[in-house]
mmCIF file of the N, C-alpha and C atoms, coordinates in Angstrom:
data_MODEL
# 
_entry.id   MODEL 
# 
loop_
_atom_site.group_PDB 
_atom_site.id 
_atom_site.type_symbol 
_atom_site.label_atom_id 
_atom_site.label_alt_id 
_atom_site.label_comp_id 
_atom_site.label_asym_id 
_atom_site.label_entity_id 
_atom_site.label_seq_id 
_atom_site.pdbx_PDB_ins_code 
_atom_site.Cartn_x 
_atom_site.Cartn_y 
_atom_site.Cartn_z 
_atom_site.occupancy 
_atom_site.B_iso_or_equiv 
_atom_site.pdbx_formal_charge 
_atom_site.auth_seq_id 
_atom_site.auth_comp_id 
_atom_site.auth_asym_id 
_atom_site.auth_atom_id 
_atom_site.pdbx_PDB_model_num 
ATOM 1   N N  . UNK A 1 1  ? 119.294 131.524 84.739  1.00 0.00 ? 1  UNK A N  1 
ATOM 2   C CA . UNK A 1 1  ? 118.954 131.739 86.138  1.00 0.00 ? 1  UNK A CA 1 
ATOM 3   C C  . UNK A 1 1  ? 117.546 131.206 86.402  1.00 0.00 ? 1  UNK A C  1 
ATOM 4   N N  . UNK A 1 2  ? 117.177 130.404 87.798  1.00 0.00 ? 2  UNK A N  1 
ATOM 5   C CA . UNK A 1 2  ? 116.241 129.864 88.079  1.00 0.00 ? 2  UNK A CA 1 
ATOM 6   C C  . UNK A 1 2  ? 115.004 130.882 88.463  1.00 0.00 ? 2  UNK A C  1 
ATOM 7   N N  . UNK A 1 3  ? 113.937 130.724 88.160  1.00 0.00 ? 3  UNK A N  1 
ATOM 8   C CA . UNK A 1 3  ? 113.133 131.826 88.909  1.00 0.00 ? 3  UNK A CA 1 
ATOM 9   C C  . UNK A 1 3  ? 112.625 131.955 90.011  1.00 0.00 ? 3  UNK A C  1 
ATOM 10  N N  . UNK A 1 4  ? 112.608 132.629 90.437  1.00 0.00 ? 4  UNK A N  1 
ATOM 11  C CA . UNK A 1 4  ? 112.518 132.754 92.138  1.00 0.00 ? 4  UNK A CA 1 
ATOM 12  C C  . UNK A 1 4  ? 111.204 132.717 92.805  1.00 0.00 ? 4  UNK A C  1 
ATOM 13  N N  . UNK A 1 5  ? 110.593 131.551 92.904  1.00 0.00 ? 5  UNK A N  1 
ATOM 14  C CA . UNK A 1 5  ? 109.265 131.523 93.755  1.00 0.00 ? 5  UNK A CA 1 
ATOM 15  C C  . UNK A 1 5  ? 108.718 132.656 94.303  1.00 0.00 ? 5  UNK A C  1 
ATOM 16  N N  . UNK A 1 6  ? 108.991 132.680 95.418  1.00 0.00 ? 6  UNK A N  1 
ATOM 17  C CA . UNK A 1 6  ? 109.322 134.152 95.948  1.00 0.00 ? 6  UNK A CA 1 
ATOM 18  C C  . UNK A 1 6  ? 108.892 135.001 95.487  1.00 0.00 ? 6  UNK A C  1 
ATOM 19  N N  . UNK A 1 7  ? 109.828 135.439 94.613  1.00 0.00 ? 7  UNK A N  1 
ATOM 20  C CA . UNK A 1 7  ? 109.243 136.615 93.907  1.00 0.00 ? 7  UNK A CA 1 
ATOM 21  C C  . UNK A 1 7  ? 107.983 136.732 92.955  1.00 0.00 ? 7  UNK A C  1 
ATOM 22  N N  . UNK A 1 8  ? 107.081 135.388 92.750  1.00 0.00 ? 8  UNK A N  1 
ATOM 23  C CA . UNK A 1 8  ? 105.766 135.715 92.919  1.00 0.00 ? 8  UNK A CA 1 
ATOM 24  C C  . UNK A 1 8  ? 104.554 135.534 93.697  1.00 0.00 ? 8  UNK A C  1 
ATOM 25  N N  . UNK A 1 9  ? 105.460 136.315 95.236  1.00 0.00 ? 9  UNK A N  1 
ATOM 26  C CA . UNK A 1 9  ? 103.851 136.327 95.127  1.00 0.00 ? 9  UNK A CA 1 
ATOM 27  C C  . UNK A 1 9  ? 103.952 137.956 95.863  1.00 0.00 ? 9  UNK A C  1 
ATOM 28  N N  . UNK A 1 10 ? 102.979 137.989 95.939  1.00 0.00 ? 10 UNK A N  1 
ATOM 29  C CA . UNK A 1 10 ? 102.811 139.959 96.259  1.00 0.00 ? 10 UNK A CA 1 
ATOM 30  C C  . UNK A 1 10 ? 103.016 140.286 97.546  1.00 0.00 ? 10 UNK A C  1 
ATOM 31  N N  . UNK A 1 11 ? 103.146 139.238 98.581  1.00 0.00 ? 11 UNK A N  1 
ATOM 32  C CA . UNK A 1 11 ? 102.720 139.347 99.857  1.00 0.00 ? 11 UNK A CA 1 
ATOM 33  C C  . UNK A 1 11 ? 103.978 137.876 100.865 1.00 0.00 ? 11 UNK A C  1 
ATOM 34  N N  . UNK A 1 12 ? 104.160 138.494 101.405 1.00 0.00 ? 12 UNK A N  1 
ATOM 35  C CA . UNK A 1 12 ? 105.408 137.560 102.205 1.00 0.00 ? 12 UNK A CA 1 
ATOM 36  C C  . UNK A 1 12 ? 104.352 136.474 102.804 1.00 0.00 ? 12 UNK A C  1 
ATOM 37  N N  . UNK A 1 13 ? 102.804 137.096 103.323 1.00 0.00 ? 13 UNK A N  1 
ATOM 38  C CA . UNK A 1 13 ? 101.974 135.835 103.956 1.00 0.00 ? 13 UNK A CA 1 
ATOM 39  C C  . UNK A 1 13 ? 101.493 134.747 102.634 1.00 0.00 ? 13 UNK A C  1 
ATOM 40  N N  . UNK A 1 14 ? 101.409 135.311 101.636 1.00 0.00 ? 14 UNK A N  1 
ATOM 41  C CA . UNK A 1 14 ? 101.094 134.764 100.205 1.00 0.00 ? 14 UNK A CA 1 
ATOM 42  C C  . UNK A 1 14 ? 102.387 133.779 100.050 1.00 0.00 ? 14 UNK A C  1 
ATOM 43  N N  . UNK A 1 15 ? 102.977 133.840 100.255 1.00 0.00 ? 15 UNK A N  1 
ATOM 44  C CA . UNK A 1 15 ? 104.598 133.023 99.862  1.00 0.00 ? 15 UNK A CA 1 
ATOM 45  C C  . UNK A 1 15 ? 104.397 131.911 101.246 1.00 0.00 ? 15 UNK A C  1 
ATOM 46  N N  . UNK A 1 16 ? 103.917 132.600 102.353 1.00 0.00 ? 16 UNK A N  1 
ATOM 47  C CA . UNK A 1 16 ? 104.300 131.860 103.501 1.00 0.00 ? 16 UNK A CA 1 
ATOM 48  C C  . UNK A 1 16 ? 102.656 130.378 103.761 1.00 0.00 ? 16 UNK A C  1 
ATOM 49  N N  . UNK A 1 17 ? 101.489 130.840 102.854 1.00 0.00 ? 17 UNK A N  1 
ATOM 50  C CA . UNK A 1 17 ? 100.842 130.272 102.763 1.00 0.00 ? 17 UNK A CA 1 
ATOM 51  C C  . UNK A 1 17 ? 100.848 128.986 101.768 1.00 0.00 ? 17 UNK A C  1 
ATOM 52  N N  . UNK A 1 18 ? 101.683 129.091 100.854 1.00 0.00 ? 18 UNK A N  1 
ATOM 53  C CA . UNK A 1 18 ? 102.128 128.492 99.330  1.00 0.00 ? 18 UNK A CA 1 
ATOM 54  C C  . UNK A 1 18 ? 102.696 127.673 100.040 1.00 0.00 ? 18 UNK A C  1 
ATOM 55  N N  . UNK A 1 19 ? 104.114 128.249 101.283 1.00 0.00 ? 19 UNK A N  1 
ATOM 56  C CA . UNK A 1 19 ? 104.687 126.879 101.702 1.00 0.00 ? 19 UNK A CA 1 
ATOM 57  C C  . UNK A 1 19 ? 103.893 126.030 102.764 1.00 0.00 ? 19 UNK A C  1 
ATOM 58  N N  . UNK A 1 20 ? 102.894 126.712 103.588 1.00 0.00 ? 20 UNK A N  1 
ATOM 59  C CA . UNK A 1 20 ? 102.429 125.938 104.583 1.00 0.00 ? 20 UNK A CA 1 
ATOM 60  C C  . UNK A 1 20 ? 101.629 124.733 103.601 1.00 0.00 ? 20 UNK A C  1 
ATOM 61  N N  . UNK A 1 21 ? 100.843 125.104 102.606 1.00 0.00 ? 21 UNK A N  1 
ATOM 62  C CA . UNK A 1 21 ? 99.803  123.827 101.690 1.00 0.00 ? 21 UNK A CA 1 
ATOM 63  C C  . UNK A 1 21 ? 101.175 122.867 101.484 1.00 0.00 ? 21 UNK A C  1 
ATOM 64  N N  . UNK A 1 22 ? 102.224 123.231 100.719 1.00 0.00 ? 22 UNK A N  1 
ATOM 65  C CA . UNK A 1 22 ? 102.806 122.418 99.806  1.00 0.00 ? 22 UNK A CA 1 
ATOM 66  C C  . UNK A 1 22 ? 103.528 121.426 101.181 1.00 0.00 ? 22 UNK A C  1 
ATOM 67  N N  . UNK A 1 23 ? 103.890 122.247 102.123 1.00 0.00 ? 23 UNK A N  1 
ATOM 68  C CA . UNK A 1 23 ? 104.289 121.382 103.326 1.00 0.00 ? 23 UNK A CA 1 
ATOM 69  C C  . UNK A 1 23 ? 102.869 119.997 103.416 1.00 0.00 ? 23 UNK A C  1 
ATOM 70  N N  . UNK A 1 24 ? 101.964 120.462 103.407 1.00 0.00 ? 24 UNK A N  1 
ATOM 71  C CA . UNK A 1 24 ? 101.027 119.615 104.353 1.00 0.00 ? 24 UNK A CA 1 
ATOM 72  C C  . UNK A 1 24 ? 100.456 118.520 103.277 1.00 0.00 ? 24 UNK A C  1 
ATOM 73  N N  . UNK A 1 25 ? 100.847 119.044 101.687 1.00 0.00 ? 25 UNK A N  1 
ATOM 74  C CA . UNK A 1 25 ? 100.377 118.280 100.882 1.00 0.00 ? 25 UNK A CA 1 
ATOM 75  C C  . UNK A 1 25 ? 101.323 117.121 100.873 1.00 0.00 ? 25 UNK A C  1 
ATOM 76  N N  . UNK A 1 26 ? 103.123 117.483 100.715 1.00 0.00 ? 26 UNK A N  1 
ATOM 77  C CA . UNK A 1 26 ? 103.594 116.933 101.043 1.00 0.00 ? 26 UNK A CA 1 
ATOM 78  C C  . UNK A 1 26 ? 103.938 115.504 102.568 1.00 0.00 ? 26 UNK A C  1 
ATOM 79  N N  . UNK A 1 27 ? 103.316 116.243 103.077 1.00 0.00 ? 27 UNK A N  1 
ATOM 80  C CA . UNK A 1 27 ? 102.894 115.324 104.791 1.00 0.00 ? 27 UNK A CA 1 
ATOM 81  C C  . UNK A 1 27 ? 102.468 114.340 104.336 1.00 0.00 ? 27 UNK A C  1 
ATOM 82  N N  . UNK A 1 28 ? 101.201 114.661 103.748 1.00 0.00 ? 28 UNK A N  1 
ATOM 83  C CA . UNK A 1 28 ? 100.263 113.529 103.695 1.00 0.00 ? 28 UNK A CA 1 
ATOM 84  C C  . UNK A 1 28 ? 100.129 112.312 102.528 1.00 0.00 ? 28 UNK A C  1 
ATOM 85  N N  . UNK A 1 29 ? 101.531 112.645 101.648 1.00 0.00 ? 29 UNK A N  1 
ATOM 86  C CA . UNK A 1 29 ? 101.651 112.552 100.681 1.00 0.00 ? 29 UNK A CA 1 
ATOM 87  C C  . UNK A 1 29 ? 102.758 110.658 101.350 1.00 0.00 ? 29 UNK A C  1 
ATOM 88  N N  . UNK A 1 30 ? 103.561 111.467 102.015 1.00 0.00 ? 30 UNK A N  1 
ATOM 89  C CA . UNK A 1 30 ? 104.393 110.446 103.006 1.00 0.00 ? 30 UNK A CA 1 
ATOM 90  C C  . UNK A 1 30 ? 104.052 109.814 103.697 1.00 0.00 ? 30 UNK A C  1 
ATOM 91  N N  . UNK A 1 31 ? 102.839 110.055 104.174 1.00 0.00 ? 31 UNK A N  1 
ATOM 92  C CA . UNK A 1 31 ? 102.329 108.943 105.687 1.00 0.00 ? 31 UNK A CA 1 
ATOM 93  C C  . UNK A 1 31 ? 101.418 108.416 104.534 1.00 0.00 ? 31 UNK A C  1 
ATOM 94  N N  . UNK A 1 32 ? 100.464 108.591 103.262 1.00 0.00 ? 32 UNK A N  1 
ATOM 95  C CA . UNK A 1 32 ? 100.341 107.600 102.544 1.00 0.00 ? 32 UNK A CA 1 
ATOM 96  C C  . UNK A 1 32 ? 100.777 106.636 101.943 1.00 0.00 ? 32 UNK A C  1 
ATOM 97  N N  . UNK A 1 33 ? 102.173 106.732 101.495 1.00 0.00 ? 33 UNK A N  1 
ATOM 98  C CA . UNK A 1 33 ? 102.765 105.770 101.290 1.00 0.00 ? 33 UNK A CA 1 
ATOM 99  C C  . UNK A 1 33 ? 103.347 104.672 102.449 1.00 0.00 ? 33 UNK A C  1 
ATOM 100 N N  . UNK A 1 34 ? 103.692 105.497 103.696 1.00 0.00 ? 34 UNK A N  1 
ATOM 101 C CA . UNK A 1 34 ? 104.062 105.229 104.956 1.00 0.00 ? 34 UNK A CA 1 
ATOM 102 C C  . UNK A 1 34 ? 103.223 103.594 105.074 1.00 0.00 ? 34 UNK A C  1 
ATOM 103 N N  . UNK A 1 35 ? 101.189 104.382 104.857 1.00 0.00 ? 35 UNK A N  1 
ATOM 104 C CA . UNK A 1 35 ? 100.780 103.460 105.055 1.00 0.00 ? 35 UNK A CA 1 
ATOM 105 C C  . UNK A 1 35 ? 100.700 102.247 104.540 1.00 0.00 ? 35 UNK A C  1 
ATOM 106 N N  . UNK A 1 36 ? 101.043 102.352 103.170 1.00 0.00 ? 36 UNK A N  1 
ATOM 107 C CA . UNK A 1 36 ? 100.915 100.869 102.560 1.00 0.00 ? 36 UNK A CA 1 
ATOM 108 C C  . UNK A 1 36 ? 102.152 100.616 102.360 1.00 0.00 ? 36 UNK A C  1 
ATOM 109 N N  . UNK A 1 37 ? 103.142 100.754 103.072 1.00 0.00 ? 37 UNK A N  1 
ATOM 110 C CA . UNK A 1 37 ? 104.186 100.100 103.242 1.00 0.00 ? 37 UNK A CA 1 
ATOM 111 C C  . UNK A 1 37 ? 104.366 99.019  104.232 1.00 0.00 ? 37 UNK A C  1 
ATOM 112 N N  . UNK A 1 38 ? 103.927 99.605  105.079 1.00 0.00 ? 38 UNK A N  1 
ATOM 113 C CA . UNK A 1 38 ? 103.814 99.454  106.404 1.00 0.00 ? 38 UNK A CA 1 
ATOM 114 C C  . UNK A 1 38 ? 103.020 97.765  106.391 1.00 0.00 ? 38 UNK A C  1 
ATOM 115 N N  . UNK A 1 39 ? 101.971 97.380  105.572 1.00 0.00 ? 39 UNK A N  1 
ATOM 116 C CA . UNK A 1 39 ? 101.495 96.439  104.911 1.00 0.00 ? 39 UNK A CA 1 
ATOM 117 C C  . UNK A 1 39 ? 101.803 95.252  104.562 1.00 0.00 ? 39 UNK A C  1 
ATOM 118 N N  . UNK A 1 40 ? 103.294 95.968  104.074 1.00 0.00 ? 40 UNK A N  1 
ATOM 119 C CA . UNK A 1 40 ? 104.502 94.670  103.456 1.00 0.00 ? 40 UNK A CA 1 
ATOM 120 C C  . UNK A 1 40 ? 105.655 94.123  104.497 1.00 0.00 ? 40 UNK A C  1 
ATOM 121 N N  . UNK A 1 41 ? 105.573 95.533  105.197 1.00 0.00 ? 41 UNK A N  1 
ATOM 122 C CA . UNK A 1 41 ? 106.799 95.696  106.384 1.00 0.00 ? 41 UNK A CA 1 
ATOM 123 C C  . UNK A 1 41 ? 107.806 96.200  106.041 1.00 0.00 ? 41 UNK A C  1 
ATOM 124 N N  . UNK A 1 42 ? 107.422 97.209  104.990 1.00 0.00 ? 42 UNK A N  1 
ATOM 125 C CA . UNK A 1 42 ? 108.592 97.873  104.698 1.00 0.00 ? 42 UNK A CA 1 
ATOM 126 C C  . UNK A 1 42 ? 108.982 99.092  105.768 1.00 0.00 ? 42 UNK A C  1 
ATOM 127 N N  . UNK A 1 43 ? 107.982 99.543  106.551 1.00 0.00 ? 43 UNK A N  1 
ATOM 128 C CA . UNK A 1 43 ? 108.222 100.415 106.904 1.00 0.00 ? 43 UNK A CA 1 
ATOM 129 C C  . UNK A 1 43 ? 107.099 100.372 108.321 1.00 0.00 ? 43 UNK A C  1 
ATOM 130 N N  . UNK A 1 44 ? 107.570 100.435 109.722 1.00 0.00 ? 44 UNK A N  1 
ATOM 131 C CA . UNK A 1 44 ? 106.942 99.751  110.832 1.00 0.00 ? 44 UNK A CA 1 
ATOM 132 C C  . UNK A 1 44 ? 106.073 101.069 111.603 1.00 0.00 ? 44 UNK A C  1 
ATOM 133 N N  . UNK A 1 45 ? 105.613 100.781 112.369 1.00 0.00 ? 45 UNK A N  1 
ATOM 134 C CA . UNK A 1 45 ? 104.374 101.244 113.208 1.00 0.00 ? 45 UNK A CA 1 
ATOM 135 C C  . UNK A 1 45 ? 104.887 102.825 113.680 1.00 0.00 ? 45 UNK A C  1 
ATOM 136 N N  . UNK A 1 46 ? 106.332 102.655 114.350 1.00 0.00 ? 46 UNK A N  1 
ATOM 137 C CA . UNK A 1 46 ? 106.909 104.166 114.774 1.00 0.00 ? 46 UNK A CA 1 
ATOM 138 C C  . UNK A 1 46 ? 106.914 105.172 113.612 1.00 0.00 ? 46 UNK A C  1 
ATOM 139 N N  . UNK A 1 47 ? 107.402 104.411 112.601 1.00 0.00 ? 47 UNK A N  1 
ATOM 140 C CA . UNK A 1 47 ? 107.930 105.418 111.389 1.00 0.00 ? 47 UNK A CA 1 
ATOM 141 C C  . UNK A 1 47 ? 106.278 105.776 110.981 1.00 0.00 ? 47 UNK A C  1 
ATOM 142 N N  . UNK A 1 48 ? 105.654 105.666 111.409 1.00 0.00 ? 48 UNK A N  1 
ATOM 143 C CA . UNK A 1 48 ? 104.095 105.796 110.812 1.00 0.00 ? 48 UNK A CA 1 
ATOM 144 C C  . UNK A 1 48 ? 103.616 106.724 111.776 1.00 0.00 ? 48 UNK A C  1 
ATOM 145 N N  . UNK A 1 49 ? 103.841 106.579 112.673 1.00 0.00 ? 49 UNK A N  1 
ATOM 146 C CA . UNK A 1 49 ? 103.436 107.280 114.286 1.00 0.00 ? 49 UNK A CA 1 
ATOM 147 C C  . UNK A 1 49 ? 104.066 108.668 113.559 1.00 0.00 ? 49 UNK A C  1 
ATOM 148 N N  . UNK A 1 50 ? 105.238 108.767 113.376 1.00 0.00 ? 50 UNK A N  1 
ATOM 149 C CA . UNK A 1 50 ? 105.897 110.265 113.064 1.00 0.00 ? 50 UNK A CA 1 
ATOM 150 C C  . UNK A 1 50 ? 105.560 110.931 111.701 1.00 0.00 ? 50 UNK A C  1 
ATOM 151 N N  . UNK A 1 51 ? 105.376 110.448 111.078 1.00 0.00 ? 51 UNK A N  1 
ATOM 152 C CA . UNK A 1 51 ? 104.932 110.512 109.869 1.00 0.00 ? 51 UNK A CA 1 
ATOM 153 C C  . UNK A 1 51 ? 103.212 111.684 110.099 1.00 0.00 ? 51 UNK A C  1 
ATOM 154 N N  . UNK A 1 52 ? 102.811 110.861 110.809 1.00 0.00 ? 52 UNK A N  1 
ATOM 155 C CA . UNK A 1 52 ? 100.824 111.399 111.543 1.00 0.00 ? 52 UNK A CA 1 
ATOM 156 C C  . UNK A 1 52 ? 101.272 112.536 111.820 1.00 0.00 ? 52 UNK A C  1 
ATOM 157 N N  . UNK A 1 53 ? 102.506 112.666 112.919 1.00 0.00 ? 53 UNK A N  1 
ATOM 158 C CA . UNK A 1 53 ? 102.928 113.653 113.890 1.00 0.00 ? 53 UNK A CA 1 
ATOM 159 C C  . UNK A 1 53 ? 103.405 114.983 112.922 1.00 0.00 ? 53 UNK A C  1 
ATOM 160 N N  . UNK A 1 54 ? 103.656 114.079 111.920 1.00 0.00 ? 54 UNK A N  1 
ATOM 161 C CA . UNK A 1 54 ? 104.565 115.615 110.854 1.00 0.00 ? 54 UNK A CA 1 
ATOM 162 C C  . UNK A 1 54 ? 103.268 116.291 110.192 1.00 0.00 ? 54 UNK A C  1 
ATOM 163 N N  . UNK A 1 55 ? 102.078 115.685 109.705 1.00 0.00 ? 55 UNK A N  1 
ATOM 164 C CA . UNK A 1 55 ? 100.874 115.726 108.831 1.00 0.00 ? 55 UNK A CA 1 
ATOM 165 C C  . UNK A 1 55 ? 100.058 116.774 109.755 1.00 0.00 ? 55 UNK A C  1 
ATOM 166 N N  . UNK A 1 56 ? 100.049 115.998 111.401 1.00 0.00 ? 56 UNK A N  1 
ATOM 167 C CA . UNK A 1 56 ? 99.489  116.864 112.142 1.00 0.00 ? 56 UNK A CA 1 
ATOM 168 C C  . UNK A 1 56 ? 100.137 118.612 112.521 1.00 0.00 ? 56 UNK A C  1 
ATOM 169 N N  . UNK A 1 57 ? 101.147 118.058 112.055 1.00 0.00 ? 57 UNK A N  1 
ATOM 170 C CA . UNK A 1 57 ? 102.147 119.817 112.501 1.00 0.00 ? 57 UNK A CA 1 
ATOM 171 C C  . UNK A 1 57 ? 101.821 120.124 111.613 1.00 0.00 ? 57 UNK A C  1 
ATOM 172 N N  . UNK A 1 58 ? 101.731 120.119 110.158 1.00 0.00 ? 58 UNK A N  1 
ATOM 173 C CA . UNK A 1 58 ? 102.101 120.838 108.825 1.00 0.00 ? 58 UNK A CA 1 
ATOM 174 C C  . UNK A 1 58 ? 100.530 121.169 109.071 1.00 0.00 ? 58 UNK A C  1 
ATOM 175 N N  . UNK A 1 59 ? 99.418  120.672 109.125 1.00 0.00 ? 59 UNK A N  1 
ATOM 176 C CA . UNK A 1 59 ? 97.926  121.214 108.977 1.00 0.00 ? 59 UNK A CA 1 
ATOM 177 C C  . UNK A 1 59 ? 98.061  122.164 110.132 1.00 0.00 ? 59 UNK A C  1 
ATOM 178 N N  . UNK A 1 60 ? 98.433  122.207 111.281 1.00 0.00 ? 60 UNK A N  1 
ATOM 179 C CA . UNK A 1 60 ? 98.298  123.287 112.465 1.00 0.00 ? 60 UNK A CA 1 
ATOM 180 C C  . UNK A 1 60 ? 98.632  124.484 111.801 1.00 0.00 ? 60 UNK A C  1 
ATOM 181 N N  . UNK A 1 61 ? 100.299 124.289 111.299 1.00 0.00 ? 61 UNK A N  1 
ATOM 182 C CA . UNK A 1 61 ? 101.174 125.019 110.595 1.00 0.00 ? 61 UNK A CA 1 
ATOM 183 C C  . UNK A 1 61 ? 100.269 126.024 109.548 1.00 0.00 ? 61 UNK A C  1 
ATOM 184 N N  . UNK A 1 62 ? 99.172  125.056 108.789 1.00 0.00 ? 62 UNK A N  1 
ATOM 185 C CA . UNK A 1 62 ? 98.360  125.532 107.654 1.00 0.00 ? 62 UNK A CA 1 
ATOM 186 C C  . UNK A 1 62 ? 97.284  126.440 107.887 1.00 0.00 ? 62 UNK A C  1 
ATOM 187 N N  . UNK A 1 63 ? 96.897  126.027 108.737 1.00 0.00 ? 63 UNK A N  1 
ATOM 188 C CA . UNK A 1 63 ? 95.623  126.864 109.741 1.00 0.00 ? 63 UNK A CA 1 
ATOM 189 C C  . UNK A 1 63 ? 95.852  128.067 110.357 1.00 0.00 ? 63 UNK A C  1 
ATOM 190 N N  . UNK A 1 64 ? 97.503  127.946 111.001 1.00 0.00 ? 64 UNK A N  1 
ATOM 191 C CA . UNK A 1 64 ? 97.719  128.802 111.529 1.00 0.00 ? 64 UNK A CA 1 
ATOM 192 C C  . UNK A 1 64 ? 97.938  130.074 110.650 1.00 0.00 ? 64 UNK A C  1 
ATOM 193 N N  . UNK A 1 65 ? 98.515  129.730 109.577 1.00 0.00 ? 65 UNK A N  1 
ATOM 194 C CA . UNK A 1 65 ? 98.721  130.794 108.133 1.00 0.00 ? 65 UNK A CA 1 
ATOM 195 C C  . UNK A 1 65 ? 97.614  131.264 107.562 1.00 0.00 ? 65 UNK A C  1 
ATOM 196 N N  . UNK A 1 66 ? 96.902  130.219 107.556 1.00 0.00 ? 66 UNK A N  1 
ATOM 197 C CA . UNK A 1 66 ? 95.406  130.656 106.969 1.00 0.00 ? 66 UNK A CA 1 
ATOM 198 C C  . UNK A 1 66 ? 94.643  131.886 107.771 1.00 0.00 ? 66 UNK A C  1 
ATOM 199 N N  . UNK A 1 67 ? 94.613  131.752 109.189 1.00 0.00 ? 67 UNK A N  1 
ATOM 200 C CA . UNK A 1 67 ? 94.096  132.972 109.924 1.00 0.00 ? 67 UNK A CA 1 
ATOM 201 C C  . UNK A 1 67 ? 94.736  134.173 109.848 1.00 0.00 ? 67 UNK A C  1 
ATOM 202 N N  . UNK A 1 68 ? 96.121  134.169 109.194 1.00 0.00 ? 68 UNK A N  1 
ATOM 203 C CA . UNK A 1 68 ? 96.995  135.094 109.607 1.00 0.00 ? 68 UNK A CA 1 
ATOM 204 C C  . UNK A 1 68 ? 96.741  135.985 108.291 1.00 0.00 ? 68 UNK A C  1 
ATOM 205 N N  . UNK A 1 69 ? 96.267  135.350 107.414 1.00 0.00 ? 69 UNK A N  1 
ATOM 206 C CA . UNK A 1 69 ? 95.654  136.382 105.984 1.00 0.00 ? 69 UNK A CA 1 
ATOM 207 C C  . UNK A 1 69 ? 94.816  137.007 106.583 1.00 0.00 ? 69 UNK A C  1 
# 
């Protein structure tokens, strides 16, 4: 059986903070590559635009959790 994230951490905002970082680390993790794709043309100007847009939600998202401790 897999172990359940979750169940460590002590606090539902503690769990809910774990996902807001890993969200935003993840964000930015995508619109970096986004960007040097984008370079070659693998990947064009919109898909980059949304990409910002997701980075910018997930940090709001992060902030917003952060106050809520």
């Amino acid at each position: 059986m897999e172990p359940n994230p979750a169940v460590e951490h002590e606090t539902t905002l503690e769990h809910a903070l774990d996902v807001a970082r890993s969200n935003a680390k993840e964000a930015k993790r995508l619109l970096d590559d986004a960007l040097v794709k984008r370079q070659s043309g693998e990947v064009n100007d919109d898909r980059v635009t949304q990409l910002q847009s997701l980075l910018d939600l997930a940090n709001e998202d992060l902030k917003r959790v952060t106050r809520e401790q």
